[in-house]
Structure formats: structure tokens, C-alpha cells
N, C-alpha and C positions, 0 to 999 in steps of 0.2 A: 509519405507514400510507402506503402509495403513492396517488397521487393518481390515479386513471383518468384516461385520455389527454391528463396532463401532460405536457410537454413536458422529459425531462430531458436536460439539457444539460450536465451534471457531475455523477461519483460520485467522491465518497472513502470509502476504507473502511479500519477497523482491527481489530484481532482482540483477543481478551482471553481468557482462562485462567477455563474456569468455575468449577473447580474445582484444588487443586494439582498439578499431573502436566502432559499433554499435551490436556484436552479443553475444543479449541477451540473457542470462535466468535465468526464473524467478521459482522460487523455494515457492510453497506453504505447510506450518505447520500448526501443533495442537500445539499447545502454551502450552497446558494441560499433553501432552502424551509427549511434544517433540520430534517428531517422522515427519518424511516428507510423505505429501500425494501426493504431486504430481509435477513434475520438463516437465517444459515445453519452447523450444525454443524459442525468440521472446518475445516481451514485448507491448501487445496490448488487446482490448478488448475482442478478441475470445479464448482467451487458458482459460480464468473464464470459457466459457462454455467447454471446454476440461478437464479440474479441474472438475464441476461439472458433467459431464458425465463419469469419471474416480471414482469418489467417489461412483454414486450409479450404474456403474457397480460392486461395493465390498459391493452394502449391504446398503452404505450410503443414507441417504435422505435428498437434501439441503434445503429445509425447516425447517431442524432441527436445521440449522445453524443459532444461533441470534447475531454473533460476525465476522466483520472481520476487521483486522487490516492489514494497509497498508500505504503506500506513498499517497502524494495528485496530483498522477498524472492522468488525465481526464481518460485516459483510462483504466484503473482500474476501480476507479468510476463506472464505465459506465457500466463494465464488471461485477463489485460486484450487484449494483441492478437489472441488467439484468437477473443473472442467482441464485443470493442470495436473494431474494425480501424481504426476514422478516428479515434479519441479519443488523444492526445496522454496520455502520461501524466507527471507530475508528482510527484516523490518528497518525502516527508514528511521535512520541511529535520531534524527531529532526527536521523533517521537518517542524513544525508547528514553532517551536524557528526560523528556518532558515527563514520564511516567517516573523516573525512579527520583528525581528531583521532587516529586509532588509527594513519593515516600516518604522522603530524609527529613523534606517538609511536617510532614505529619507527625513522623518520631520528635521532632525535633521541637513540636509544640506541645505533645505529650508529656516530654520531659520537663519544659518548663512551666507548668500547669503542677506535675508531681514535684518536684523540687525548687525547693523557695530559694533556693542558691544561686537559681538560673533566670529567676524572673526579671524582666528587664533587661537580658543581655542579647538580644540580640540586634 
């Protein structure tokens, strides 16, 4: 429940599979309050501005917001500096592990593909 005219100062948000297939939704917090501001269908660039039109219908002002934590999915992205302009965003460190692991991955098969020294070693 959002709190009327609290002061948020950080949103994280993640998204979950309601059902098996594609139907989204994505669930935004205060990370501080622990409390949910805003729960919306779908997983795309437009429900940020649904979020922010839902906060300062209660008071909120997202300009106040210097924090959002989230996935490094583009549409997010897109949706946080669109409608969060001064919030600072901050990626969800599993995701960031899953992207540079699928790196080390790559070099790492590269290398044993180039050098016959390494084949079979891992």
C-alpha cells in the first residue's frame, strides 16, 4: 500500500510470470519501507509511467526519487529515465553476475577452440 505523501526516495522493482507463458507482472517497492507502491500487468516501458502517475496521484513526487533498482531489461531502462529522470539507476547484482559469467563463458570457450592445450579441460 503506498503511503500518501511519503517521501519516496527509492524504487526497486521485479517482475514474475503469473501464470506459465508470458503474463506479466511487475511489482514495484520502497526497499526502505518495504511496502509495495505499485503492482501493474505486463512488463514493458509504459506501466514506469503508470507507477509514476500512481505515486503522485498519493502525494508522491518522482523527482524526489534518486534510486531505482532493477533488471537490465531495455524496457525498464527506457521506462525509469523516461519517467524517473534524476534517479540513478542500479542493476540487480544477479543479473549483472549472469551477464559477465556468460562473458568469461564465451572467452573461455574461445580460448579452448584456439588452443589445443586447453581442449578438454574444463
Amino acid at each position: 500500500m503506498i503511503l500518501d505523501n511519503y517521501v519516496y526516495r527509492e524504487i526497486s522493482t521485479d517482475e514474475t510470470s503469473a501464470k506459465k507463458g508470458y503474463n506479466y507482472i511487475t511489482i514495484f517497492m520502497d526497499p526502505q519501507k518495504k511496502n509495495v507502491i505499485y503492482v501493474s500487468k505486463g512488463k514493458n516501458s509504459s506501466i514506469w509511467k503508470a507507477c509514476k502517475e500512481h505515486l503522485e496521484s498519493k502525494g508522491g513526487n518522482a523527482d524526489l526519487v534518486t534510486e531505482v533498482y532493477m533488471d537490465m531489461f531495455p524496457a525498464f531502462i527506457k521506462g525509469a529515465e523516461e519517467n524517473f529522470p534524476k534517479a540513478a539507476i542500479t542493476f540487480d547484482k544477479f543479473h549483472v553476475i549472469k551477464v559477465v559469467n556468460g562473458a568469461v563463458d564465451k572467452v573461455r570457450r574461445n580460448e579452448q577452440k584456439s588452443c589445443v592445450d586447453l581442449k578438454n579441460t574444463r
